[in-house]
C-alpha positions, -999 to 999 in steps of 0.1 A, spaced: -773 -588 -226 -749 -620 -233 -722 -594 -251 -726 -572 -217 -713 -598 -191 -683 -616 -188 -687 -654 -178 -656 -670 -162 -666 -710 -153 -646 -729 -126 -644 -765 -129 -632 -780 -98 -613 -813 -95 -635 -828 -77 -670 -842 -87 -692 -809 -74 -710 -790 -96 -693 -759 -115 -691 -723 -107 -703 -695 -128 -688 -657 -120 -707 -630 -141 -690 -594 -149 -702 -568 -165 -678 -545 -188 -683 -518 -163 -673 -540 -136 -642 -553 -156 -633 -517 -169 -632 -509 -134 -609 -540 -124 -588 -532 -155 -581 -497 -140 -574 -510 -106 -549 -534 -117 -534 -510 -139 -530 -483 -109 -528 -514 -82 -493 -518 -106 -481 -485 -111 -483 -483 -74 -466 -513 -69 -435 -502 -96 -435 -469 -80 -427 -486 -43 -403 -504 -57 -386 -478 -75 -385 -462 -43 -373 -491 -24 -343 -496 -51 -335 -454 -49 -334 -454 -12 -313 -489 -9 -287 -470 -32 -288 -442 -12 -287 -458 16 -257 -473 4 -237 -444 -8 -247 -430 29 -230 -456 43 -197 -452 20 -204 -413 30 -200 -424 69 -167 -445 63 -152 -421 40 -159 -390 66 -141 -414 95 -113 -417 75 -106 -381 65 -117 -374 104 -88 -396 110 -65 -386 84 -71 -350 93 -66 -354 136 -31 -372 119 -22 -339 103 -33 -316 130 -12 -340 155 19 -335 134 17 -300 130 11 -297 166 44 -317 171 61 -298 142 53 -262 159 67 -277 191 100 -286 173 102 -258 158 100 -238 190 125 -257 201 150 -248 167 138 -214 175 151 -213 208 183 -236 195 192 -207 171 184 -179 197 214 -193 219 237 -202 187 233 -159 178 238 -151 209 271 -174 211 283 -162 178 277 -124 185 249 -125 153 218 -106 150 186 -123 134 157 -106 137 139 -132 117 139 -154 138 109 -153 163 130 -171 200 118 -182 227 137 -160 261 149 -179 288 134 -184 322 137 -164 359 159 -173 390 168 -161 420 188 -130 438 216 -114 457 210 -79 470 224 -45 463 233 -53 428 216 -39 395 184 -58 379 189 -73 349 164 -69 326 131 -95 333 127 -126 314 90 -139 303 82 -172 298 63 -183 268 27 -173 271 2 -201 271 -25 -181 255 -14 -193 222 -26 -226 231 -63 -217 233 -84 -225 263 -79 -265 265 -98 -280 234 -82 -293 204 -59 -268 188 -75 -257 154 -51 -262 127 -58 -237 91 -38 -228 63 -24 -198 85 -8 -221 104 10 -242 81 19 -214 60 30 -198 92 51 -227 98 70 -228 61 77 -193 67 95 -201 98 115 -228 89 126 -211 61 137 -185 82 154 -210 105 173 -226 77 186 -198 61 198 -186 101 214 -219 107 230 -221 70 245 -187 79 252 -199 113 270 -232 99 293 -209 75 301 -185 107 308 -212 132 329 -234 109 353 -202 98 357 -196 139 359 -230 156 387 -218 180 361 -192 195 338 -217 199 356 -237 220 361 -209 243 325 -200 245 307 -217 275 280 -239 259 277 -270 286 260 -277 319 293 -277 346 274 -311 363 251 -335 357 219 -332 382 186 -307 378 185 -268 375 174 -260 414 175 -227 407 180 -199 377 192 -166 368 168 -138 385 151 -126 417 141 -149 445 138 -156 481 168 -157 499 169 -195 510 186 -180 547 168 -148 549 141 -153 525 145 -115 513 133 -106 476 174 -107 456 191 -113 428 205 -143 421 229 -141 398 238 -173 385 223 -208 380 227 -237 408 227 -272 395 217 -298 424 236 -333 427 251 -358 449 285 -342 465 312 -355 453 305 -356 417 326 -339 392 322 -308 376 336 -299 345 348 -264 325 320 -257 301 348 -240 275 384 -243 268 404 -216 291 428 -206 316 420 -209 350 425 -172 370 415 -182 406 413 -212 429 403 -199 463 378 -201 492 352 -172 502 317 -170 529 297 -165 502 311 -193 472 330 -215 495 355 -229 475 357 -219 441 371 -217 406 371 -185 383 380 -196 342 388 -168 316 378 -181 282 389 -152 262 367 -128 239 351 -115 270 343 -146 285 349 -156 324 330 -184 340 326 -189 386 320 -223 398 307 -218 435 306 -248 466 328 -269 454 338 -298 481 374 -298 464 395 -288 435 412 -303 409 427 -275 395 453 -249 400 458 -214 390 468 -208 360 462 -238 346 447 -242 306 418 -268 307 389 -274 280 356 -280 277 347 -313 301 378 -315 320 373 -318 358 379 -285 376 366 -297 413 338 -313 432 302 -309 442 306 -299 479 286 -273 501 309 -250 512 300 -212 515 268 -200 519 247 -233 502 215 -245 513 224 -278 499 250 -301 477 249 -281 441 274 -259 420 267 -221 418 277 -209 385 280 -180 369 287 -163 328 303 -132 327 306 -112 294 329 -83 291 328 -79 330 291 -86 335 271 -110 347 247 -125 318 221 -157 318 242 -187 316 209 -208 299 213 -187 273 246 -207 266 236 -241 275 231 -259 244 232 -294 265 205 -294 296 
C-alpha cells in the first residue's frame, strides 16, 4: 500500500505538530494531467494574446496608413479638379486666339461665350449655350479615375500643340494683331452681353447687339486695336459715338460716350483714349455700348476679349 500513496509532510515554522497529505498515483496521474492541460491552456491564451496584440498592432498602422492615402488621394483629386478648371479656361483662351487668327482647330474642345441682350427688326445670330453643369455631377465629391486624367493629357496635349502653332502664326503676323480688337474699351463690369433681352425702356424681347460695360461717367475709354477712326458723331440711339476701322475686316462702335477725344480720321492704337463714359442716347445708365464688326457684320465682341 506504502508504494501506492504519495506522502508530502509539512513542517511548519512554528512549534505545532506536522502535516501529512496522502496521494494516491491515481490521484497524482490525474493532477499530472491537469497541470499538463491547466498549461497548454495557459500557452495557448497567451499565444493568442501575443497574435492579437500584433494584429492589433498592424491594424492600427492599417488605420494611419488608410488616413494618409485618404489624404494623399482628396490632394490629387483636388488638383485635378483645379487642373480641369484651368484647362477650361486654356480651352476657352485658345478658342478666342483661332478665332482672332482666322484658324481652325477642331481639336480643341472650347468653351462658347455667353447671351445678351436685343434690338428689334434685325436677324438672330446664332444662340450661344453656356457650359452645362451636368458634368459636375449632382453636388458630392467629383469622382476622379484614370479616364479623367488620361482625358486631361489628351487635352493638353492638344492645347499645346494649338498654342505652338498659334505662337508660330501670331509671331509671323504681329501687325494684324494689333489691328484685331482684343481689350475691354473701359474698366467697370459687363452689364449686359451680346444676345436677346428685354428692352430696358420697353421691355420687348430684342437683340442686342453689342456688349455694355458699366462705370463711373467720366472715365476713359480706350480703342481696343490699332486703327483709323471713320466717324465721330452724335445719334438717338448711340448718343455720341466713335466708329474705328482696324482693317482686315475689322470695325469697332463705341456708343454714350459723355465726350470725345478724337477726331475723324485720326490713326490711334490699342489703349489710346477715344472719349468718355457719358449717357447720351438711348442709355439706361453711365456705360459704353460697343460693338465688333467683321466684314460688315456684327459678331460677339467676348469672343475677342482676351483681358476681362
Amino acid at each position: 500500500m506504502a508504494n501506492k500513496h504519495l506522502s508530502v509532510i509539512i513542517v511548519p515554522h512554528t512549534k505545532t505538530s506536522t502535516k501529512t497529505l496522502c496521494f494516491s498515483r491515481n490521484t497524482l496521474k490525474i493532477l499530472s494531467i491537469g497541470g499538463i492541460v491547466l498549461g497548454l491552456a495557459l500557452l495557448t491564451v497567451l499565444v493568442d494574446y501575443v497574435r492579437m496584440s500584433v494584429i492589433r498592432g498592424r491594424y492600427k498602422a492599417l488605420r494611419v496608413e488608410t488616413a494618409e492615402q485618404k489624404s494623399t488621394i482628396e490632394g490629387y483629386e483636388k488638383s485635378i479638379t483645379e487642373l480641369q478648371t484651368k484647362i477650361s479656361h486654356l480651352e476657352s483662351y485658345t478658342k478666342k486666339l483661332n478665332v482672332m487668327a482666322g484658324l481652325k482647330s477642331p481639336d480643341v474642345l472650347t468653351a462658347p461665350a455667353g447671351v445678351g441682350g436685343g434690338e428689334p427688326g434685325k436677324d438672330d445670330p446664332e444662340p450661344y449655350m453656356e457650359p452645362s453643369a451636368a458634368a459636375k455631377g449632382p453636388g458630392g465629391p467629383q469622382v476622379i479615375g484614370l479616364g479623367t486624367v488620361q482625358s486631361l493629357n489628351l487635352k493638353a496635349q492638344s492645347i499645346e500643340s494649338n498654342l505652338s502653332s498659334l505662337l508660330n502664326f501670331f509671331e509671323s503676323d504681329s501687325v494684324r494683331m494689333a489691328s484685331t480688337p482684343s481689350i475691354m474699351p473701359a474698366a467697370g463690369w459687363i452689364s449686359s452681353v451680346y444676345g436677346h433681352r428685354n428692352d430696358p425702356f420697353t421691355g420687348a424681347w430684342v437683340m442686342h447687339w453689342g456688349l455694355d460695360i458699366s462705370t463711373n461717367i467720366g472715365n476713359p475709354i480706350m480703342a481696343t486695336a490699332d486703327g483709323i477712326v471713320i466717324k465721330v458723331e452724335t445719334d438717338r440711339y448711340l448718343g455720341k459715338n466713335v466708329t474705328i476701322s482696324h482693317g482686315n475686316g475689322y470695325t469697332t462702335v463705341y456708343g454714350h460716350m459723355s465726350n470725345f477725344a478724337v477726331k475723324a480720321g485720326q490713326k490711334v492704337k490699342r489703349r489710346d483714349i477715344i472719349g468718355y463714359i457719358g449717357q447720351t442716347g438711348k442709355a439706361a445708365g453711365p456705360h459704353v455700348h460697343y460693338e465688333v464688326f467683321k466684314d460688315g457684320k456684327r459678331i460677339d465682341p467676348r469672343n475677342f476679349l482676351l483681358e476681362e
